[in-house]
Wavefront OBJ file of the C-alpha trace (Angstrom):
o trace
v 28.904 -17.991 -103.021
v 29.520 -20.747 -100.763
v 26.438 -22.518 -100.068
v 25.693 -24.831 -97.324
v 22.557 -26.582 -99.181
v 21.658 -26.986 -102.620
v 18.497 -26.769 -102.454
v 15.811 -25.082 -99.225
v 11.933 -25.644 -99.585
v 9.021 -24.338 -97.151
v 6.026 -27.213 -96.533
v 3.804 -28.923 -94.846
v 4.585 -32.923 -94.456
v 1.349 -35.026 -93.807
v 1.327 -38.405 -92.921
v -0.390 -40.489 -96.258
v -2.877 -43.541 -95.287
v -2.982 -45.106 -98.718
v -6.067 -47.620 -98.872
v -4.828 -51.299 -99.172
v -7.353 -52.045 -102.292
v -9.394 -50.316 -104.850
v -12.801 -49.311 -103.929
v -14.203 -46.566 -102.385
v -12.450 -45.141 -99.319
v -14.878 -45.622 -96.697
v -14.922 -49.899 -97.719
v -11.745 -49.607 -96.913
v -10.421 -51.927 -93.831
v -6.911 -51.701 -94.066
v -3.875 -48.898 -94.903
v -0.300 -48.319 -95.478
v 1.616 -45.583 -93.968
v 3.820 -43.189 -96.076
v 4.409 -39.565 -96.216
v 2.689 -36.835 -98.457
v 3.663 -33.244 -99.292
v 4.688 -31.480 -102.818
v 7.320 -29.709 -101.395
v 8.613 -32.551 -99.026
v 8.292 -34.950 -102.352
v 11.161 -32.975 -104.222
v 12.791 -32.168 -101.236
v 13.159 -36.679 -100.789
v 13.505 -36.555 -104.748
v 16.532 -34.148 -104.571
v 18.261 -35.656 -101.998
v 18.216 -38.933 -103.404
v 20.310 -37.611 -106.415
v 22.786 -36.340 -103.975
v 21.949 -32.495 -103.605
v 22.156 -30.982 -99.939
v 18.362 -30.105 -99.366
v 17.068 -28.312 -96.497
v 13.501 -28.494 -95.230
v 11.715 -26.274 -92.838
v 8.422 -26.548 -92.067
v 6.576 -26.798 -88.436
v 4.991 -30.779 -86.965
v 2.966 -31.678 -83.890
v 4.762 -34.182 -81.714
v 2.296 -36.391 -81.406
v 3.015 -40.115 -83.168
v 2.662 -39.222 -87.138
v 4.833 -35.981 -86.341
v 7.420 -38.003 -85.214
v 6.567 -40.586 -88.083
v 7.067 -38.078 -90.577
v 10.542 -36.328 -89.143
v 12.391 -39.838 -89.031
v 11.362 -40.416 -92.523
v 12.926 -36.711 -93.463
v 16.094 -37.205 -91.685
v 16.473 -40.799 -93.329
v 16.352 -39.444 -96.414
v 19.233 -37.766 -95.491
v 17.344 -33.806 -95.388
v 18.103 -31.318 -93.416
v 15.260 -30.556 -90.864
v 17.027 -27.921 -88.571
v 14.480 -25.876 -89.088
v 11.340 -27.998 -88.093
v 9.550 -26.684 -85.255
v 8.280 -29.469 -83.417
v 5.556 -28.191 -81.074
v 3.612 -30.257 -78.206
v 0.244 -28.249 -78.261
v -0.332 -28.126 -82.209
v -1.452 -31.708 -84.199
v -0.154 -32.944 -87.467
v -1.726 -32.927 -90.726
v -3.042 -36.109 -92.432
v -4.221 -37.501 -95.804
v -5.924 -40.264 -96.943
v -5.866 -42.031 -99.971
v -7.186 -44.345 -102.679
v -6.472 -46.871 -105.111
v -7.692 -47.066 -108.836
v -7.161 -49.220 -111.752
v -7.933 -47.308 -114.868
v -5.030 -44.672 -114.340
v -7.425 -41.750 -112.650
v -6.301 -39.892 -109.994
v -7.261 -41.426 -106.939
v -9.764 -40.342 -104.606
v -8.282 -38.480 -101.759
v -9.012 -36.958 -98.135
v -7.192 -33.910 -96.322
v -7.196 -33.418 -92.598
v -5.060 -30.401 -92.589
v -6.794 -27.695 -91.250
v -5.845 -25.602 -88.101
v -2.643 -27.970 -88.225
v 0.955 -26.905 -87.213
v 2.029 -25.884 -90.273
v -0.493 -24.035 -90.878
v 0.108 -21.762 -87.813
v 3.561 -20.776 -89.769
v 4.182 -17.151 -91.023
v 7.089 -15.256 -92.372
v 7.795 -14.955 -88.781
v 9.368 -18.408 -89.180
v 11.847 -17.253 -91.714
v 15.382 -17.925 -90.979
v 17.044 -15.611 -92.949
v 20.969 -16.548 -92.875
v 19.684 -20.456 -93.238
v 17.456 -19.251 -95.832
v 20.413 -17.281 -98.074
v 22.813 -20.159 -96.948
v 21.242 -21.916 -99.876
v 22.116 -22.011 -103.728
v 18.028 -22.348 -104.900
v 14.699 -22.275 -103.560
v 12.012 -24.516 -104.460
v 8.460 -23.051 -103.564
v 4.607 -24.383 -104.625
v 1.308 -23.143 -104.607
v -0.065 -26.159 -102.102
v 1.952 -24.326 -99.111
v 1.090 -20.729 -100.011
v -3.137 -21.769 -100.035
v -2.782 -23.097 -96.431
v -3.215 -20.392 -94.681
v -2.520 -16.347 -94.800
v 0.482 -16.663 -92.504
v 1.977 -19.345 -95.292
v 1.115 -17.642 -98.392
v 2.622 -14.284 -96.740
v 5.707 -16.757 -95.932
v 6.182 -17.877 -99.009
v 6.068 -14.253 -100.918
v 8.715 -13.648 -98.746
v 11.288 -16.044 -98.911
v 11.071 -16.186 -102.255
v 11.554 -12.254 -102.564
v 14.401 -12.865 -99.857
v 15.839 -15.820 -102.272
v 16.034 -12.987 -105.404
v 16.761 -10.573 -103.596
v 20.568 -12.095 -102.495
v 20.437 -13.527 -106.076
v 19.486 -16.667 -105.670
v 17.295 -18.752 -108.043
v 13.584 -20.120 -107.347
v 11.680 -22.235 -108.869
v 7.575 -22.507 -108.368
v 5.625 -25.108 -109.190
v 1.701 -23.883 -109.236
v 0.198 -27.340 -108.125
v -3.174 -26.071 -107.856
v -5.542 -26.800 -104.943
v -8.623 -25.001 -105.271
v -10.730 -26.221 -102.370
v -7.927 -24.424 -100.373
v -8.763 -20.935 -101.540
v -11.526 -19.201 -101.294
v -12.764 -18.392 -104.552
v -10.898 -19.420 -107.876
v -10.516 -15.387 -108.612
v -8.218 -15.251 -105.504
v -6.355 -18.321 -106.483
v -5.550 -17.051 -109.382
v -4.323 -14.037 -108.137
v -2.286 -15.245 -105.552
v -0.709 -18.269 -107.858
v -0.012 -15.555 -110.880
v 1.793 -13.238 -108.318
v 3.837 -16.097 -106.775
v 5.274 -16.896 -110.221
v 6.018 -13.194 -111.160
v 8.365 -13.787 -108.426
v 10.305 -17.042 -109.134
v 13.202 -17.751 -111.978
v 11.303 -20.648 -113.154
v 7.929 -21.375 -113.664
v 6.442 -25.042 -113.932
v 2.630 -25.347 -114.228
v 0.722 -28.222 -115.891
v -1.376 -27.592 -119.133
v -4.743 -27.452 -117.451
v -3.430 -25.441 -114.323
v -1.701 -22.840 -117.190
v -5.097 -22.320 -118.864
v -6.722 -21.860 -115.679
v -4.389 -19.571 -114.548
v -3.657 -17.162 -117.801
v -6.842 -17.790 -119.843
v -4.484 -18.857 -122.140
v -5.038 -22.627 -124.475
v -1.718 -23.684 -126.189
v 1.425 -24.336 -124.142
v 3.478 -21.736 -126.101
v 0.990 -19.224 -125.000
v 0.920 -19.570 -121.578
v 4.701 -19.915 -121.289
v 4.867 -16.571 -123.149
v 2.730 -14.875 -120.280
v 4.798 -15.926 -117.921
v 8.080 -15.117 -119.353
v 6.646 -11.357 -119.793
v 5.483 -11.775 -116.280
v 9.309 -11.930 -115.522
v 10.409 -15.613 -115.275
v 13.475 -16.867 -117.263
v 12.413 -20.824 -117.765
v 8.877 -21.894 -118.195
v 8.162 -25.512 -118.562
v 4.339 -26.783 -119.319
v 3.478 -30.160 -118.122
v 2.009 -31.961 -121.029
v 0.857 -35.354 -118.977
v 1.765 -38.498 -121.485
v 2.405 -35.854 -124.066
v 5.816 -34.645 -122.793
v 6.276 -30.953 -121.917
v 7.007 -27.663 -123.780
v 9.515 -25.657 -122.589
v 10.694 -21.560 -123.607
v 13.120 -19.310 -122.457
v 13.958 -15.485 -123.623
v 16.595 -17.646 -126.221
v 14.824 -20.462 -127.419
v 11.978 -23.054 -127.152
v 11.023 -26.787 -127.631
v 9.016 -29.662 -126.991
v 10.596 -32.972 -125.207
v 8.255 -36.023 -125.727
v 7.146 -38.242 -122.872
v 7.960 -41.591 -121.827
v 5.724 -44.682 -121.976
v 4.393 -46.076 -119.230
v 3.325 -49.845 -119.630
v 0.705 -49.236 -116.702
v 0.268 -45.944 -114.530
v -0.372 -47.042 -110.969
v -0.719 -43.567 -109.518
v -0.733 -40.295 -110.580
v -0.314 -38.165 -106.864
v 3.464 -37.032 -106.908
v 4.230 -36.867 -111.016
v 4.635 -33.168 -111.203
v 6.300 -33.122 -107.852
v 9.043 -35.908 -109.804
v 9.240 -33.485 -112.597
v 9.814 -30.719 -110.878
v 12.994 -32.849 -109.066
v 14.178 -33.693 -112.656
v 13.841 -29.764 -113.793
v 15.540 -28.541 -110.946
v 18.736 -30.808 -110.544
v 19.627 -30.390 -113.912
v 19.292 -26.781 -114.178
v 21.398 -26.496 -110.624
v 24.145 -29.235 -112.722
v 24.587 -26.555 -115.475
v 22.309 -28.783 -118.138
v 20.245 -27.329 -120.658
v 16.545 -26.669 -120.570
v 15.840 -29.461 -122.846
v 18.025 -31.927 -121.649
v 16.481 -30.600 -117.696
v 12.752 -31.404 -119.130
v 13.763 -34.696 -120.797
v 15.257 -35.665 -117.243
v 11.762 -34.242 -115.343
v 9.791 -36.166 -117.984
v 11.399 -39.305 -117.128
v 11.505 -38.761 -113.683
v 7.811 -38.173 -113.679
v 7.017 -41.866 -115.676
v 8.838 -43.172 -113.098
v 6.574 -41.702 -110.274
v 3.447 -42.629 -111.800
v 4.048 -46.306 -111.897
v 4.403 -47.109 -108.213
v 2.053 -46.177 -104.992
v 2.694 -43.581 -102.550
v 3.940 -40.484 -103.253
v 7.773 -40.414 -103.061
v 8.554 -44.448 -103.719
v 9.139 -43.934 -107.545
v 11.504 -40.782 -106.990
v 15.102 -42.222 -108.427
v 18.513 -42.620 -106.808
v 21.416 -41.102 -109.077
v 22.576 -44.294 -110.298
v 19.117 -45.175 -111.637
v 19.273 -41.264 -112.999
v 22.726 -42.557 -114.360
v 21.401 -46.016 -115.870
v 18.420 -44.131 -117.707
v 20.659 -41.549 -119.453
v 18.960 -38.908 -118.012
l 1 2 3 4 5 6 7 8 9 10 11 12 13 14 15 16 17 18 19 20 21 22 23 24 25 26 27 28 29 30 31 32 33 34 35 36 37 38 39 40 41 42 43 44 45 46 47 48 49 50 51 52 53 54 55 56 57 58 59 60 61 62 63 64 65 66 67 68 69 70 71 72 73 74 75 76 77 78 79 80 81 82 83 84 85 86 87 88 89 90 91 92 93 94 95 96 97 98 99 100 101 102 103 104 105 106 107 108 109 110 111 112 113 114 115 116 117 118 119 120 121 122 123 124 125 126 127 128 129 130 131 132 133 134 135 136 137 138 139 140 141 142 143 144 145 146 147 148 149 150 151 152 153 154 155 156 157 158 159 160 161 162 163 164 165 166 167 168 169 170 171 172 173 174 175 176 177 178 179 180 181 182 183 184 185 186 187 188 189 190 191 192 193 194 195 196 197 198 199 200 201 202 203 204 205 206 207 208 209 210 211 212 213 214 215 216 217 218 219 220 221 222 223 224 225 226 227 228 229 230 231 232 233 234 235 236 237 238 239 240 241 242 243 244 245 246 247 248 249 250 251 252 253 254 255 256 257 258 259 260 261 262 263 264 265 266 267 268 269 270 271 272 273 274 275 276 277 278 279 280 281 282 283 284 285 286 287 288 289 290 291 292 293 294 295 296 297 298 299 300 301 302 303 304 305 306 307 308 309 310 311 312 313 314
């Protein structure tokens, strides 16, 4: 197979006010810009380690749509298939600071934005299959109907042609409507994808299961080949059909943000799987890839170049 991309992703890209001091948001006088989205995070992450990544996804062309598709196309992504459409808006976040290593407080204004109007409608197929992996999460899929319905199908379409997919769960439950359908919807997303990534607390959530090894078993009978469990400080645990472990994390001498760790694992997991590594040596790289993220604000700024990848032995 010859692909044109390494990697294709579905998402929505908001534009990220992050506050310019602790405190709550609404004392808040002044704000930086970035850009926010777990699917546009790996998509930046990937590309900076030299894959071909594609990026579709759908943006209002009002000022932060046009914010947001510079900052794609600088990163050097493909965004031929961003829809850029006069009568919709763009969605945008805003965002906290903390000192004691919480998660920050944060605000979506997403709703009834353009890429939430997507549906499998918007699938280019031969773009779609003209790439080697897919890379799907559960923040798209609980946008709307028409995205959840959009990302069943391209990842069926992806494993279908025999491609691989990967599919991060990053939970967001105030954008379903009851956890019972979340879980649902999440569960039967992953029975679809190669590999599986969910964090600890999203795995018990999701499989009623406690212990990593547990919940990594239901998925693999659910049909995936990886499963890697996001253990926070604590590493991850990862399991295949032939073999399982447990990588350790990295220290952190002070954890500046949280938003955007898993999203730098997942970039880790998946460019060393797509480089032929191992499963253990592709969690030790999304472990360190995911200190890194954590240490710096804004979503995407702690996401490595390959020479830092190189540097860290990773």
């Amino acid at each position: 197979m010859n692909a044109l991309f390494d990697v294709a992703t579905f998402g929505e890209a908001m534009m990220l006010l992050v506050t310019d001091r602790p405190g709550p948001l609404e004392d808040s006088q002044a704000f930086y810009k970035r850009s926010a989205g777990a699917e546009t995070n790996v998509a930046i992450g990937l590309s900076r380690l030299g894959l071909k990544v594609a990026w579709a996804s759908r943006l209002g062309t009002d000022s932060m749509g046009r914010y947001l598709l510079a900052a794609m196309r600088q990163e050097g992504i493909d965004c031929s298939q961003v829809v850029c459409d006069a009568s919709q808006k763009t969605g945008f976040m805003i965002k906290g600071q903390v000192t004691d290593g919480s998660d920050p407080p944060v605000e979506y204004h997403r709703k009834g934005s353009a890429a939430s109007r997507m549906t499998a409608a918007d699938i280019n197929q031969p773009w779609l299959l003209s790439a080697r992996h897919l890379h799907a999460t559960g923040v798209f899929a609980a946008v709307s109907e028409g995205t959840l319905a959009l990302t069943q199908q391209s990842m069926d379409l992806m494993r279908a042609g025999g491609r691989s997919v990967s599919f991060d769960p990053n939970l967001r439950p105030s954008l379903w409507a009851s956890t019972a359908h979340m879980r649902s919807a999440i569960n039967d997303l992953a029975r679809r994808a190669d590999w599986v990534l969910p964090g600890l607390e999203e795995g018990r959530l999701l499989t009623g299961e406690k212990s990593p090894e547990a919940i990594a078993r239901f998925y693999l009978a659910a049909g995936a080949s990886r499963v890697i469990v996001k253990l926070g400080s604590e590493g991850a645990y990862f399991a295949s059909p032939t073999g399982s472990g447990h990588v350790p994390g990295f220290a952190v001498a002070r954890v500046v943000d949280t938003v955007g760790a898993g999203d730098g694992f997942a970039v880790g997991v998946i460019s060393a799987l797509l480089e032929g590594l191992t499963l253990a040596e592709a969690t030790r790289r999304g472990a360190w890839i995911g200190a890194q993220a954590v240490q710096v604000m804004g979503d995407s700024e702690g996401l490595p170049t390959r020479a830092a990848l190189l540097e860290a032995g990773v």
